[in-house]
ZAMARGU-4260 file (C-alpha; in steps of 0.2 Angstrom, whole numbers, plus 5000, padded with zeros to 4 digits):
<rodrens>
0) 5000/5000/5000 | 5007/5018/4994 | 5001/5035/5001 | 5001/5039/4984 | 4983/5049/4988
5) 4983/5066/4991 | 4993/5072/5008 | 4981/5080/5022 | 4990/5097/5018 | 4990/5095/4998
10) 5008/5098/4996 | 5017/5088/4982 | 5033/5086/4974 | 5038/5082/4956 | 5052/5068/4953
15) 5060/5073/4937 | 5072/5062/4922 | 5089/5071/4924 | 5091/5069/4909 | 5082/5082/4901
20) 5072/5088/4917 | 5057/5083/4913 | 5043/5079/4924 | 5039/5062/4927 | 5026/5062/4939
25) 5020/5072/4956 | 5017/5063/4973 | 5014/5070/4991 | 5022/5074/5005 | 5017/5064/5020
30) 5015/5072/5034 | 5016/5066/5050 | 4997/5060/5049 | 4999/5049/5036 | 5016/5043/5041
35) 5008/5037/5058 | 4994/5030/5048 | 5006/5021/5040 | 5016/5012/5053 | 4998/5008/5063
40) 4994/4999/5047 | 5009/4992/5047 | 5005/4985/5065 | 4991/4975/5060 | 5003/4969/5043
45) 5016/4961/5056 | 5004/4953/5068 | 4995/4944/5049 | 5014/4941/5044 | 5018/4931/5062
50) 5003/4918/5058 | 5010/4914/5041 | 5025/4904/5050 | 5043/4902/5041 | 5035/4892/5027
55) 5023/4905/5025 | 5034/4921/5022 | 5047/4911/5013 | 5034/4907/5001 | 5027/4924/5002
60) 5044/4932/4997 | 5046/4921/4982 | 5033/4926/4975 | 5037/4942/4977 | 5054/4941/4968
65) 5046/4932/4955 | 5034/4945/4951 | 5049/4957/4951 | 5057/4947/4940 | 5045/4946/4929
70) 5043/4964/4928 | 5062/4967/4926 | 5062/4977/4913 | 5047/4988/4918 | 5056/4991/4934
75) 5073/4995/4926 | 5063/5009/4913 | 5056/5017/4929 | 5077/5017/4939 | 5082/5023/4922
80) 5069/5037/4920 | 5072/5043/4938 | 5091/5041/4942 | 5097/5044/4922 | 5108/5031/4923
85) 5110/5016/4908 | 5097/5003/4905 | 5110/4992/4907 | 5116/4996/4922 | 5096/4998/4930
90) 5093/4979/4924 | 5110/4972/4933 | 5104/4981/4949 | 5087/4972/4948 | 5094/4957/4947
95) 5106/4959/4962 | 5092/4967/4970 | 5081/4948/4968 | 5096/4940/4971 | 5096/4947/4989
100) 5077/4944/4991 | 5079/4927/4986 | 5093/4922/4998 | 5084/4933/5013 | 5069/4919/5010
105) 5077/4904/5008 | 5088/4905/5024 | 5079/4913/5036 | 5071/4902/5047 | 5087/4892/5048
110) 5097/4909/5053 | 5086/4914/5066 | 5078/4897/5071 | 5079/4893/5089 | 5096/4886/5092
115) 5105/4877/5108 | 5120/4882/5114 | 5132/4875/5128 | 5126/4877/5145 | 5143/4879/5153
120) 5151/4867/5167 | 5143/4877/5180 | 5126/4876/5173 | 5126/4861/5167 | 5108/4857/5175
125) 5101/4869/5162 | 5097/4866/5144 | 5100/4885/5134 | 5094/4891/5118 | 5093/4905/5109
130) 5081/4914/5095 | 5075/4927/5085 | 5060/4938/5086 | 5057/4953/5074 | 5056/4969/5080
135) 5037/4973/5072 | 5039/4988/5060 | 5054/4995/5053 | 5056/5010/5045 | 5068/5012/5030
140) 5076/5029/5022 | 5082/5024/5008 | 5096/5034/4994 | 5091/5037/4976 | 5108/5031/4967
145) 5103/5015/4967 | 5084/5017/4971 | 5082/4997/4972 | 5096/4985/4976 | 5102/4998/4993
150) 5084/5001/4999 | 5079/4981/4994 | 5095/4977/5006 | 5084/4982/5021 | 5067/4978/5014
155) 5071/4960/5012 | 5082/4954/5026 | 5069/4966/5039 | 5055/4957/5030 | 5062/4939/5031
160) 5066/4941/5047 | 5046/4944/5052 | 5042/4962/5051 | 5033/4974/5043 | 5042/4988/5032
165) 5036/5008/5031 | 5047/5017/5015 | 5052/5031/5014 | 5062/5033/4994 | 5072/5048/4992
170) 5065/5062/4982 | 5072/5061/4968 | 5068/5041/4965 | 5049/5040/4972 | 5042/5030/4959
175) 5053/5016/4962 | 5047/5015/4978 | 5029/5015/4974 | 5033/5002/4961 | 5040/4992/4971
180) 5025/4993/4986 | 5012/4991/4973 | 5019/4975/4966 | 5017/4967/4984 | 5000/4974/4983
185) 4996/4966/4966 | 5001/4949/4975 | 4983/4948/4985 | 4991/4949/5003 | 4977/4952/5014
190) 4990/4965/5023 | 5002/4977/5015 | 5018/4971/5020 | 5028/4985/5012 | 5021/5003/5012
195) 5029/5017/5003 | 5024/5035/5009 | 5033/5049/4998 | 5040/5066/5004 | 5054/5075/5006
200) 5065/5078/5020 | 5052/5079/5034 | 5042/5064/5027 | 5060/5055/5035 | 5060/5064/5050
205) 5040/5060/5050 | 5047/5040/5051 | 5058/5043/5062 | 5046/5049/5078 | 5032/5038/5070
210) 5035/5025/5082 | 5045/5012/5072 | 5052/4997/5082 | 5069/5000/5071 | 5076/5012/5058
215) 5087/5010/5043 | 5096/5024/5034 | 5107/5025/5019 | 5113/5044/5015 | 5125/5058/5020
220) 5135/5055/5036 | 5127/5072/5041 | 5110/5069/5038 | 5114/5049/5047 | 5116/5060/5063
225) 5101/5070/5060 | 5093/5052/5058 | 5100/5046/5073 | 5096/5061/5085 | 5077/5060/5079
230) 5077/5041/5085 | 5087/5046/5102 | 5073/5053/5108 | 5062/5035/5107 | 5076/5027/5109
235) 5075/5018/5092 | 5088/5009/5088 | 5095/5012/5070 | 5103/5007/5056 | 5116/5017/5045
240) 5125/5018/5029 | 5135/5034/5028 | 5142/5034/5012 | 5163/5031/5010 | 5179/5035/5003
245) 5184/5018/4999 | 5203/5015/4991 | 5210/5003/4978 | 5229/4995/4982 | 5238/4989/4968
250) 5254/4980/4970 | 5267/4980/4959 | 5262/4961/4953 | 5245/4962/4949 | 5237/4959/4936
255) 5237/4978/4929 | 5224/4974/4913 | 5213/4967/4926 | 5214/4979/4939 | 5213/4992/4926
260) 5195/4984/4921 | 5189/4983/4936 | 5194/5000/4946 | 5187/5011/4928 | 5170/5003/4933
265) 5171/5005/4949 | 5177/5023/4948 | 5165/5028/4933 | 5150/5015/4934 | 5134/5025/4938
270) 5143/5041/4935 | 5153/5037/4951 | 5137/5039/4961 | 5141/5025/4971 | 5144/5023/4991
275) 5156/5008/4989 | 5164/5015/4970 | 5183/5016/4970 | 5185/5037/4974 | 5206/5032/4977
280) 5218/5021/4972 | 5235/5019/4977 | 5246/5010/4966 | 5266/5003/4972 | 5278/5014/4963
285) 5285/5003/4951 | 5271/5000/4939 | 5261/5018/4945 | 5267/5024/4928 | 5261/5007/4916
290) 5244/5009/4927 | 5242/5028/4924 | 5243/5026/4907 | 5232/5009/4905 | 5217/5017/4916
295) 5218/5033/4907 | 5215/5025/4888 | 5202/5015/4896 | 5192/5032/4901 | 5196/5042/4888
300) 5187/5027/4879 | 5171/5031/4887 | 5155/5041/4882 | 5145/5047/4895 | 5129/5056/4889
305) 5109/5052/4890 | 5106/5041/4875 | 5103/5022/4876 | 5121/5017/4871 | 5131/5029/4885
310) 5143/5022/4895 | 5134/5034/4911 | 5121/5045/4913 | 5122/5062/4921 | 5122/5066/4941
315) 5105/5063/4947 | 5106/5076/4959 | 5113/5092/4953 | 5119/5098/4969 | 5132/5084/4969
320) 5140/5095/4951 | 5147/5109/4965 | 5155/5095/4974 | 5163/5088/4962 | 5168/5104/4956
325) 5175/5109/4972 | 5183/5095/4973 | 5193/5094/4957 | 5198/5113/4958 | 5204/5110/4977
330) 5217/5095/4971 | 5223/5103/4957 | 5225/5119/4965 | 5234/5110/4977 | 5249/5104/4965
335) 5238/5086/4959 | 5236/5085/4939 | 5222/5081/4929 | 5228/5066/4916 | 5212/5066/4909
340) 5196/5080/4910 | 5200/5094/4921 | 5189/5108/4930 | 5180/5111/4911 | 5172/5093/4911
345) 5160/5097/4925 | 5145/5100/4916 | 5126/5106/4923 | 5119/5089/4921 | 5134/5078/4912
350) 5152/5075/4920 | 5164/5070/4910 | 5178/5058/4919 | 5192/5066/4929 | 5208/5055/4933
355) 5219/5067/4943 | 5235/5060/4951 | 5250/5066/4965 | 5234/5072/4972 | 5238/5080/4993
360) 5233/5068/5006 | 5224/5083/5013 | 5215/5089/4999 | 5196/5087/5000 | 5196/5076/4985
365) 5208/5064/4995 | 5197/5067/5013 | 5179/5070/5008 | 5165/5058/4997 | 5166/5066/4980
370) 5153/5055/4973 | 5156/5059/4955 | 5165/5049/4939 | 5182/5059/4948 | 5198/5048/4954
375) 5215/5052/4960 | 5230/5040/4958 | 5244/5039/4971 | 5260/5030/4970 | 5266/5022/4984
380) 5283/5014/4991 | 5274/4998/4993 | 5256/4993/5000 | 5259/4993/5018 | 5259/5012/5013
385) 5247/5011/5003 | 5236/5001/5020 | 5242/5017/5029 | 5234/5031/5017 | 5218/5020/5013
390) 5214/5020/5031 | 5219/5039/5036 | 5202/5046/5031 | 5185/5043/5044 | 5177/5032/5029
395) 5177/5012/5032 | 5163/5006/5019 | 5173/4995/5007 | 5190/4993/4997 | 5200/4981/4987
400) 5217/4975/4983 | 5226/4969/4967 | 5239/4957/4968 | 5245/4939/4963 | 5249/4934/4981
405) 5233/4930/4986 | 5242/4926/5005 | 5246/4944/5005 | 5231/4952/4997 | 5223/4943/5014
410) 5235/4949/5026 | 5235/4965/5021 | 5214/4965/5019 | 5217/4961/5037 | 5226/4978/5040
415) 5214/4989/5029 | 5200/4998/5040 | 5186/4994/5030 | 5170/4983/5032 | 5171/4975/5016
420) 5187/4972/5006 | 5186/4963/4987 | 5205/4954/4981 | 5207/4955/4962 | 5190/4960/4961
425) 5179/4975/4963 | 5164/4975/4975 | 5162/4957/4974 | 5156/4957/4991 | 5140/4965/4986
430) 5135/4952/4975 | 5138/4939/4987 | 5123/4938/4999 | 5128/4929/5011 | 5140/4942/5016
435) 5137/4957/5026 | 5135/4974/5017 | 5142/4990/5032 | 5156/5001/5036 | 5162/5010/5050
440) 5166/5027/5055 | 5159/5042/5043 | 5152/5026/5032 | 5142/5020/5048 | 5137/5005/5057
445) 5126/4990/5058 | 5124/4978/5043 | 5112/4972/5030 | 5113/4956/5020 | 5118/4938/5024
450) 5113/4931/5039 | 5121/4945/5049 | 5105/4956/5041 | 5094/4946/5044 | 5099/4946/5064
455) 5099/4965/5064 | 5083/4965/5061 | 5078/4953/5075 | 5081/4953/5093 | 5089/4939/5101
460) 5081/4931/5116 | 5088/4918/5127 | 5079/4902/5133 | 5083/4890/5149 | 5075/4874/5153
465) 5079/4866/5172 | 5086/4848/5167 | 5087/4844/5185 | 5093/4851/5203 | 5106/4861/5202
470) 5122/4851/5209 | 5128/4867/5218 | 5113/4878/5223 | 5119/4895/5222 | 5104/4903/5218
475) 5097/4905/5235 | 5100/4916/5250 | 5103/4901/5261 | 5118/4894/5251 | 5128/4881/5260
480) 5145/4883/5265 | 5150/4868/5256 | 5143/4874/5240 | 5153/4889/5242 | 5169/4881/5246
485) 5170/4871/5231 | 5164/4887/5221 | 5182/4893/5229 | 5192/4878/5224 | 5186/4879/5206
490) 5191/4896/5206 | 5207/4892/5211 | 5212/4876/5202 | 5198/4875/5188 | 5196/4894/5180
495) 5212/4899/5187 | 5223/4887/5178 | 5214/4886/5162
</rodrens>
């Protein structure tokens, strides 16, 4: 169910193709009327998705993924039309997207089933389990760079894992998100499950004080703490994906044709509007050159633009242009040069790629999210330096590392502070849903995917069962001193010597 009917107040936004600016459609703003409406509905939705019992959601959600599966290419038209960027590129997220959905449902129950666990020597009179409840109704915030595989990352595993969803899409993407409550809708659930209310920043802060059991947000760092102050005062507990910073390492063995590959996607896929993208790379001195040269044909090869065949699309939100501006100006300016594009390929709608090198460590385009098809290449000594610079910024989303040792590429992904590190490969780890998506610092905390998201959206209770009288009863105010003198010897020679 959408709140796609008119807000009590009438106010309404347009979401428009950055493309050519066109208007696409209106919705309204919910107000906090609506957006509580929402979440009481969404009461009643969890209680109805309680008595459908494991088998029962799993089937649910498959169904669901096959409708939006089926619907793939309608759903791709409608990213494409909202966020600009290639139909290619809005069909691969759907399928990563269903991909996510489908492993959420199929493992769920044996992630959060009631488990037993060991007692302890102590407590051996006890039998002790644990399990998973859901929270009821979570709220979701979700970003509009990639409107459905971020956003889907929280709806699935939150909804696997028992509750009810309230979505909130960014403005600029609001279609997807009614799309994507609508097709639950067209299912024939007695409940709507998933609810998308539309709005602009209020609508958000509307969730946050709705009286959600738990929130997740993907966005700025900055407005993650407005997020998180607005849940403080419930105490809701939250979810966060701030964005990073994340760095490539290039030794001097890798495989440069294939780092090459991969970093120019990472760097330039979806105009660079992407949280986990490759924003730096620091590549060992000896083959910094051979790489320079390799990564700059392989950009100046691309065509970015706003027909069917270009290799990206334009920034979806156009104040995102002055940052990248800022950015590019800052790092030359401060003695970096621009191999390929410069200040002049920043365009109103269209930014053509950057590739700046012996960029300042302390220049913003080193220290801050650019989020835009920009990259600075550093040399480096060797990668241990290269561990050191990749982890000086407050970013700690993802990163990767190119080199033929795979012994060393994990060693060293040990030493990088990041939440998700890829070896000879680029974001691989997003793709894998089994594996859990979250950062630290500036990028965040908490996790979706795998069976790590599926926990965080559940809280874990614990269950004991008396097996018989407790051999030492210490649970009592009239202890016996020969239980207490053999709780002294165990100290002494059982958990002091182990």
């Amino acid at each position: 169910m959408t709140t796609t009917e008119p807000s009590k107040t009438g106010a309404t936004f347009a979401s428009l193709d950055p493309r050519d600016g066109a208007v696409l459609a209106e919705y309204p703003i919910a107000g906090p009327e609506e957006v509580a409406l929402a979440v009481e509905r969404a009461r009643a939705a969890a209680a109805w998705w309680a008595t459908q019992g494991p088998r029962g959601r799993r089937e649910w959600l498959l169904e669901y993924k096959r409708a939006i599966s089926s619907r793939a290419a309608e759903l791709a038209a409608l990213i494409s039309a909202e966020t600009g960027k290639p139909d290619e590129d809005a069909t691969l997220e759907v399928l990563l997207a269903v991909g996510h959905l489908e492993w959420a449902a199929k493992n769920a129950n044996k992630v959060l089933r009631r488990r037993s666990v060991s007692a302890g020597l102590l407590m051996s009179n006890q039998s002790a389990y644990v399990e998973y409840q859901p929270f009821g109704v979570v709220g979701a915030i979700g970003p509009w760079n990639y409107p459905v595989f971020t956003p889907m990352g929280t709806l699935s595993y939150a909804m696997a894992a028992g509750n009810a969803v309230v979505f909130k899409p960014s403005e600029f993407t609001p279609g997807v998100g009614v799309w994507l409550a609508e097709v639950w809708d067209s299912l024939g659930a007695s409940q709507p499950l998933i609810q998308t209310i539309t709005g602009d920043g209020s609508t958000g802060a509307a969730l946050c004080r709705a009286g959600v059991d738990k929130l997740a947000f993907t966005g700025s760092a900055a407005t993650g703490r407005k997020v998180m102050a607005a849940c403080a005062e419930t105490l809701t507990p939250v979810v966060i994906e701030g964005g990073g910073k994340d760095a490539v390492l290039i030794d001097k063995d890798a495989n440069l044709d294939a780092a090459v590959d991969q970093t120019v996607f990472g760097a330039m896929g979806n105009a660079g509007q992407t949280c986990a993208g490759v924003e730096r790379i620091y590549v060992h001195e000896d083959v910094h050159e051979a790489f320079v040269h390799k990564f700059a044909a392989k950009v100046r090869a691309l065509s970015p633009g706003t027909s069917i065949s270009s290799s990206y699309g334009p920034m979806t939100m156009p104040s995102q242009v002055d940052i990248i501006r800022r950015h590019v100006k800052d790092a030359i300016a401060r003695g970096g040069r621009a191999v390929v594009g410069g200040e002049e390929s920043v365009g109103d709608r269209i930014v053509e790629p950057v590739v700046l090198v012996d960029v300042p460590e302390d220049s913003t385009a080193i220290t801050e999210e650019t989020f835009g098809p920009t990259v600075t290449i550093n040399k480096v000594r060797d990668l241990e330096e290269g561990v050191e610079k990749a982890n000086a910024v407050d970013y700690g989303l993802g990163s990767a590392i190119f080199t033929k040792d795979r012994k060393r590429g994990l060693a060293l992904a040990e030493k990088v502070d990041a939440g998700m590190v890829s070896i000879n490969s680029f974001l691989a780890f997003a793709g894998i849903a089994a594996l859990p998506f979250g950062g630290s610092g500036e990028s965040g905390f908490g996790r979706i995917h795998g069976a790590d998201g599926l926990r965080e959206f559940s809280r874990p209770r614990s269950i004991t069962v008396e097996k018989f009288a407790a051999p030492l009863n210490l649970m009592t105010m009239t202890r016996k001193p020969r239980d207490i003198k053999i709780v002294k010897w165990m100290l002494t020679n059982v958990q002091g010597k182990m």
